[in-house]
N, C-alpha and C positions, 0 to 999 in steps of 0.2 A: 310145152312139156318141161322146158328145161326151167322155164318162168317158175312151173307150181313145183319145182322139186327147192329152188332158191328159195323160194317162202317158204318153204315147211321146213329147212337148215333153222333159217331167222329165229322164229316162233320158237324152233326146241333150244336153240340159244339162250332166248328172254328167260322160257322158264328153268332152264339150267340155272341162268344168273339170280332169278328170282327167288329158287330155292336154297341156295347156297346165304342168299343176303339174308335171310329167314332164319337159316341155322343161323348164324352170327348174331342177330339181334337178340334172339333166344337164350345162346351162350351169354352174353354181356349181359341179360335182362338176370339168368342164377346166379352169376360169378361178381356181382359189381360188390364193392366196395363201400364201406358208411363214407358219407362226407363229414369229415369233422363237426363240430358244432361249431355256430358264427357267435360271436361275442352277443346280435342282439337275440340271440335263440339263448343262450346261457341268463340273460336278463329278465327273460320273457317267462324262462323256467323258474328263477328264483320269485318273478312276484307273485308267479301262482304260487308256489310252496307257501310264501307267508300269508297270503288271501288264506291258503285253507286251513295254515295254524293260527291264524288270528281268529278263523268261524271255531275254532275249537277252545280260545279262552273264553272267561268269565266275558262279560257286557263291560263292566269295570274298567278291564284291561287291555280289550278289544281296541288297537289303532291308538295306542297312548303311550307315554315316554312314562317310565315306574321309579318312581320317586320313593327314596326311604327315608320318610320324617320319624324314623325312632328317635329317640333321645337315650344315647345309652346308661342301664342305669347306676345310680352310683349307693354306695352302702351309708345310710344315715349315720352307722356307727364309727363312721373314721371319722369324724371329727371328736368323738364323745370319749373322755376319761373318766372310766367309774373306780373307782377306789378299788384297795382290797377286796377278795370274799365280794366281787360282784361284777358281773357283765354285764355287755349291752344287747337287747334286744328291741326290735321291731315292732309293735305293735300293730293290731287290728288299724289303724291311722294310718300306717307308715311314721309313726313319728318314733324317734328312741328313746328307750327307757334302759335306767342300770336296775337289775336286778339280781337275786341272790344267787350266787354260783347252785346249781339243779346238785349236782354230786358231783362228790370230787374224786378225784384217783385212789384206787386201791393202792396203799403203799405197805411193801414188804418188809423194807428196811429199815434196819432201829435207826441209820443215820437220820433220817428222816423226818424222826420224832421231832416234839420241841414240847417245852416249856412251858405253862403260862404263867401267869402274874399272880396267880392261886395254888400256883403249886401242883400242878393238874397235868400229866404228861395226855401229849395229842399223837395222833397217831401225823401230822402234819399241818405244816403253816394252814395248807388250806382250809383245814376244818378248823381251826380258829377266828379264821374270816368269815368263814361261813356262816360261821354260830353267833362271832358278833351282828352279823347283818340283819339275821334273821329275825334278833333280839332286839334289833333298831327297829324294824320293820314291823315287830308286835305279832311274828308270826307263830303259829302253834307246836314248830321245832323245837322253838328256844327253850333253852332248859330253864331259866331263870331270867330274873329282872338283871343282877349282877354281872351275867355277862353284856351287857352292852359296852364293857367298858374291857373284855376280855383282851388280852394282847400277848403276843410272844415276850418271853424274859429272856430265853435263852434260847439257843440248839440242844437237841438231844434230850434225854429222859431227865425227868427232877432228881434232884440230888440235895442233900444235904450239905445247905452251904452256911461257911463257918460266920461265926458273927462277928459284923462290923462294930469294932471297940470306941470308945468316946473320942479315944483318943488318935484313932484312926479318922474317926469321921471330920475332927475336927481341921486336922490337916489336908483331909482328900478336897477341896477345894484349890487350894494349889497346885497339887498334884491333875488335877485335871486339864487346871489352866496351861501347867507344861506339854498333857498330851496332845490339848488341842493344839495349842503352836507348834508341836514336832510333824504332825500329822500336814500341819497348812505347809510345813517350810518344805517338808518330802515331795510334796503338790506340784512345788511351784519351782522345782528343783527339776521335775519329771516334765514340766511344763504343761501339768493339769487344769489349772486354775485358768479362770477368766480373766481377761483383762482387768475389773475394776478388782479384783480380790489378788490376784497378784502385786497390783499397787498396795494394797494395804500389809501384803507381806515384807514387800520392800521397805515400807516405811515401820514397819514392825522392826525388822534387822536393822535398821540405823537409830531407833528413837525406843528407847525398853522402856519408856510410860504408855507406848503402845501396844508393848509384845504381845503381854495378854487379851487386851481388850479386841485387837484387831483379829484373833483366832478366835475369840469369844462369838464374835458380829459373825464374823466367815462362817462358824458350823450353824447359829442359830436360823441365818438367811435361807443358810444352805438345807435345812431342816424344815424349814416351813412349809407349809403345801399349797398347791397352787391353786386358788390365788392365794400367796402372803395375807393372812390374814393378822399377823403378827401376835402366832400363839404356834404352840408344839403341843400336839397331842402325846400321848404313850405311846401310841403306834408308832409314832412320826419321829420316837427317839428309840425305836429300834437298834437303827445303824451305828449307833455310841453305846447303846446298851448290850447289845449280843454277843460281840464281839469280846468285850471288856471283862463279863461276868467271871470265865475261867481263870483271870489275873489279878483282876478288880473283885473283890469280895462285896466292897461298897459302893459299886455304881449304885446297883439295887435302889436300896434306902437313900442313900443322898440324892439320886434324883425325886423320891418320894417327897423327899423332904422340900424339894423345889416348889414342890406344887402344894402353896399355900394353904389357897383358899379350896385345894379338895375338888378341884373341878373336871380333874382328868386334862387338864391344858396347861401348859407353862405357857405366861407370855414373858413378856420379854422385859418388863421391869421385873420380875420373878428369876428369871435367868442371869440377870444380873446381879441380883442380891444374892441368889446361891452361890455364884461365884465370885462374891466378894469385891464388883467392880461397880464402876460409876453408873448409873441405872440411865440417867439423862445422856450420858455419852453416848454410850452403846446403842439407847435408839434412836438418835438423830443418825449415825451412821449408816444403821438400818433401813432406816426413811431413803437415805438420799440412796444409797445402791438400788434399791427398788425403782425410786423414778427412773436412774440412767438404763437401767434393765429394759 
């Protein structure tokens, strides 16, 4: 009796403790905690992500290193100088071409205006250029044969300017020869000038068989257009002309008078002879500054 009452203690022990272990694993199985992730679990996650963004590129792209063979592109027009009254554009090719400014700006202001060589006020330089080009071009703008040779005379609206006397004209050849040398010595004084043109100002100041002729070479070279072709257009003597006309009554006509043979070009035995200098001088100096250039 005492036997079977010892066993039946036992037995409600086990499942006391049975029950008790039950609840606890239960509690630890709702309450547990995430285990960090292992570095090869962070691995394993990333190569799936790229398997499944890589099934979602192109074929092309799919498992390959992307390569940018652009070549970036560069504008044909920066290397290209088009004159006056013309730009550069692009063509159907890609190749560039200068053509004639499309329109130009509305301008309001009378400073604005200018001149031409006909006596003809422009509402601005640019439509001067315009019209010569257009005239080069044989296009259906152009008002005339005449203007191909159209060019600024002056700034500002025509005016009635007073005439150059015989005896004006006949001395304005000196007088010019002085302006060009004041203008090189101011230059070279400012430290404007190039090296090889400052030499020739220096030896201008020490040697007066030079004075003139070495201001003479200086503005013509300086005048020419690129490339030297050893001639000035009207256009091209603008810069001597515009400036001068309000002071100068006879730039005008004396440089008319320069240009001989009527061809719209001074060259440079012509330049010489207008101003009264050694014609052979002046363009051997011409020559040699060009090559060291």
């Amino acid at each position: 009796m005492q036997f079977l009452q010892l066993s039946l203690l036992v037995v409600l022990a086990l499942l006391v403790t049975d029950s008790y272990a039950e609840k606890i694993r239960k509690h630890k199985k709702y309450n547990r905690k995430p285990m960090p992730p292992t570095v090869s679990s962070i691995e394993e996650t990333v190569e799936d992500t790229n398997e499944d963004d890589n099934k979602a590129l192109p074929p092309l792209l799919a498992g390959q290193d992307i390569i940018d063979n652009r070549v970036p592109m560069i504008d044909p027009c920066l290397q290209v100088h088009c004159g006056a009254g013309r730009i550069c554009q692009v063509d159907e090719e890609g190749e560039p071409q200068c053509v004639c400014i499309p329109t130009c700006p509305v301008e309001t202001e009378s400073r604005r205006k200018v001149c031409s060589n006909f006596n003809e006020t422009w509402s601005s330089d640019c439509a001067i250029y315009q019209q010569r080009c257009l005239c080069n071009k044989d296009d259906a703008q152009c008002k005339g044969a005449q203007y191909k040779h159209v060019h600024i005379e002056y700034y500002g609206e025509c005016r009635q300017m007073r005439e150059c006397t015989k005896e004006e004209m006949s001395d304005f050849p000196r007088r010019m020869r002085d302006w060009l040398f004041n203008i090189m010595r101011d230059l070279a004084d400012r430290q404007e000038l190039t090296p090889h043109y400052l030499t020739m100002e220096r030896e201008a100041e020490s040697n007066m068989t030079r004075r003139w002729t070495n201001a003479a070479i200086w503005k013509f070279c300086e005048l020419d257009g690129n490339p030297p072709d050893r001639s000035v257009s009207r256009h091209e003597l603008f810069p001597i002309r515009a400036p001068l006309m309000a002071l100068e009554h006879c730039i005008a006509p004396f440089l008319n008078t320069c240009d001989t043979d009527n061809n719209h070009r001074i060259n440079i035995k012509e330049w010489a002879k207008c101003l009264e200098l050694d014609e052979d001088e002046i363009e051997d100096r011409c020559e040699q500054i060009t090559e060291e250039e």
